[in-house]
C-alpha positions in Angstrom: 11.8 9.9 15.2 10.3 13.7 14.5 7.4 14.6 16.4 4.7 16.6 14.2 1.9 18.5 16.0 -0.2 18.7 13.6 -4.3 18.9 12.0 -5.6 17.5 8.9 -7.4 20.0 7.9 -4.2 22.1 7.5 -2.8 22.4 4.2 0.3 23.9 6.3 0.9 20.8 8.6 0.3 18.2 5.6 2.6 19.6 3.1 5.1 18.5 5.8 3.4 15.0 5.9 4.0 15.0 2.5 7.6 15.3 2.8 8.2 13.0 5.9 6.3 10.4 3.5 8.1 11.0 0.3 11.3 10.5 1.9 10.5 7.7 4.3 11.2 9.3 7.5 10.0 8.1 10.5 7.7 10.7 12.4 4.7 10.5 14.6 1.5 12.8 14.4 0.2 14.5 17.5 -3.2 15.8 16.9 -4.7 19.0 17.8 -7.7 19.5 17.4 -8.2 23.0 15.7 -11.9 22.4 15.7 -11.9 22.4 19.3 -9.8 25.3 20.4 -7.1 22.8 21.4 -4.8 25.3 19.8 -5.1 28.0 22.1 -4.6 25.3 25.1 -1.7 26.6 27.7 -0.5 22.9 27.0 0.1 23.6 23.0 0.5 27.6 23.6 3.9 26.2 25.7 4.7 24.6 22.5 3.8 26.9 20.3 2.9 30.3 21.1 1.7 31.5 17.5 -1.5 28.8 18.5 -1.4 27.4 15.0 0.0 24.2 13.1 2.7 22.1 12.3 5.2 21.9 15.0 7.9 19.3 14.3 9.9 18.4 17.3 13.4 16.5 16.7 15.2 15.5 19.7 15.1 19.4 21.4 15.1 21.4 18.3 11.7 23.2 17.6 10.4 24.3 14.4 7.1 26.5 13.5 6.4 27.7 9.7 6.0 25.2 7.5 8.2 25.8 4.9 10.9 26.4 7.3 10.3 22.7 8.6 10.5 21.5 5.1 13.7 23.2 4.5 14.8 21.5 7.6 14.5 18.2 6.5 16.1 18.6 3.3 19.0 20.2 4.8 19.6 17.5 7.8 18.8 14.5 5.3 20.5 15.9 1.5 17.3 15.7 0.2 18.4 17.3 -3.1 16.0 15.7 -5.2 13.7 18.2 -2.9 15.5 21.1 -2.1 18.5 21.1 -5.3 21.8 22.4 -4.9 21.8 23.8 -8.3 21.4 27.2 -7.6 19.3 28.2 -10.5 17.0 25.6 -9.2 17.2 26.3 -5.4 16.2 30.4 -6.5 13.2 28.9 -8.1 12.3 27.0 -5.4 12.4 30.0 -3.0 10.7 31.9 -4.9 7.6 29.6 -5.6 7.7 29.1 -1.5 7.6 32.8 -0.7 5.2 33.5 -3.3 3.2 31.3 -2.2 3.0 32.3 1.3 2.9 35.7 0.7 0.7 35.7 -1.8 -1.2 32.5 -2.8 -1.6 31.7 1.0 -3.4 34.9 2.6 -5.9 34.4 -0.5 -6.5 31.2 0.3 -6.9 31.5 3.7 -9.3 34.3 3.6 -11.5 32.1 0.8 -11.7 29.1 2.8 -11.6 29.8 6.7 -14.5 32.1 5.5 -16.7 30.4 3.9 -16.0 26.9 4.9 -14.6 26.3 8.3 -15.8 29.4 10.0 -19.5 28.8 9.5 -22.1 31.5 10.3 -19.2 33.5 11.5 -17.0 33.7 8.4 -16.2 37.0 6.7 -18.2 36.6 3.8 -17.0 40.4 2.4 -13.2 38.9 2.8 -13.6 36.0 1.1 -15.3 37.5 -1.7 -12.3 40.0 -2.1 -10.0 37.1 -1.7 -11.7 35.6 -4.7 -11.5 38.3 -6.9 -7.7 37.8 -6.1 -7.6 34.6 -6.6 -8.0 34.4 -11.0 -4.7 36.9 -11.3 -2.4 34.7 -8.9 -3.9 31.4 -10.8 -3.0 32.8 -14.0 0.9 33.9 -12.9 1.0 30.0 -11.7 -0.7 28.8 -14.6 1.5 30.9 -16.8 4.8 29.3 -15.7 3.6 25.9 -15.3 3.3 26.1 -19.3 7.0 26.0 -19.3 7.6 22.7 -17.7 6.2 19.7 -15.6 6.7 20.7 -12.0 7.3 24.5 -11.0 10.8 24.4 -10.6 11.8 22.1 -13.6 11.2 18.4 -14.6 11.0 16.8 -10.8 8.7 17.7 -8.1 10.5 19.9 -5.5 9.3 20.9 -1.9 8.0 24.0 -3.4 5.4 22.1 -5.3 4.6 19.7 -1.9 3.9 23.5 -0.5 1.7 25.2 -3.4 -0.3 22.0 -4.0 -1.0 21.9 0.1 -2.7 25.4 -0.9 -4.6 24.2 -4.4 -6.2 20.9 -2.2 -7.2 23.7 0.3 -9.3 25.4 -2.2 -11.2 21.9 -2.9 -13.4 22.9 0.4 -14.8 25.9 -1.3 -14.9 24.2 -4.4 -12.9 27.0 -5.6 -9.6 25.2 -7.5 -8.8 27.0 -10.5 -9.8 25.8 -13.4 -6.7 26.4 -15.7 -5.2 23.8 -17.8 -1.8 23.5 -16.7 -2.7 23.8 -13.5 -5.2 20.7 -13.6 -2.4 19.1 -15.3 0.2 19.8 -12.4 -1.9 18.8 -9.8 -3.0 15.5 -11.3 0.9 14.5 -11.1 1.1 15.5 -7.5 -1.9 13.9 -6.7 -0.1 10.8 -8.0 2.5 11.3 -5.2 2.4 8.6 -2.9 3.6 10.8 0.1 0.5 13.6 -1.0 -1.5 11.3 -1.0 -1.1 9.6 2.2 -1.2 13.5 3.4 -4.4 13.9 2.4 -7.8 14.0 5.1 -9.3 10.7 5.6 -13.2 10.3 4.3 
């Protein structure tokens, strides 16, 4: 069973939740509480020195980034459906997973931890940068969603579990692009069982 340290609040630990659920593999969630400082503990800096979430355990191996725990799984388990082995596919899928953490992510970051979770503290002159950003990188995404139903062809792929983790984020800041194809997208991940049950309880 994998063992995932993880927040809900962080689109980065429940794009992996998403994964774990949509292809029924047995994991347990170990909380830590971000909102506390529990991140910067000695007991989860020995776990994770970065101080930040998910950490997926599995039987001695130790993995940090996100997207490199969702490669992970689909490499240990052949989840091609995921992560394809069609190479024209599998470029797209990199691609849409760098891009969004290179650029989508940072944006997103800066908009939400800003305004939302960083209260009287935020950096209200970054996240007002951030979303000037934001229209330009919506628009590239909305612009290729136009060509099919998920961003690397006709089935949902990890890369999509990852770039919607980031559109959900921007829900706190009521800040979700407003972009037809987009709206369209993320209505058929939302349908995703495994999002779903990834999702922040009420």
């Amino acid at each position: 069973m994998y063992t995932l340290y993880h927040f809900p609040h962080s689109q980065h630990a429940r794009r992996v939740v998403s994964l774990l659920e949509e292809a029924q593999l047995e994991y347990q969630l170990k909380h830590v509480a971000m909102d506390k400082g529990e991140y910067l503990s000695p007991e989860y800096l020995a776990i994770n020195p970065n101080h930040q979430v998910p950490t997926l355990l599995d039987d001695g191996v130790k993995i940090h980034e996100s997207n490199g725990i969702l490669r992970y799984l689909c490499y240990k388990h052949r989840l091609v459906n995921w992560y394809p082995d069609d190479l024209p596919r599998r470029a797209l899928v990199e691609q849409w997973l760098d891009w969004n953490q290179c650029r989508l992510g940072p944006v997103v970051v800066d908009i939400v931890l800003n305004k939302v979770f960083m209260g009287d503290k935020g950096d209200l002159q970054a996240a007002a940068l951030a979303e000037k950003k934001l229209p330009e990188l919506a628009s590239v995404l909305n612009q290729e969603l136009e060509k099919k139903n998920y961003i690397a062809g006709d089935q949902p792929t990890i890369a999509d579990l990852s770039l919607a983790s980031n559109i959900f984020q921007l829900s706190y800041a009521d800040a979700v692009p407003q972009l037809a194809e987009i709206e369209s997208w993320f209505k058929r991940i939302c349908a995703l069982p495994g999002f779903q049950k990834s999702l922040p309880q009420p």
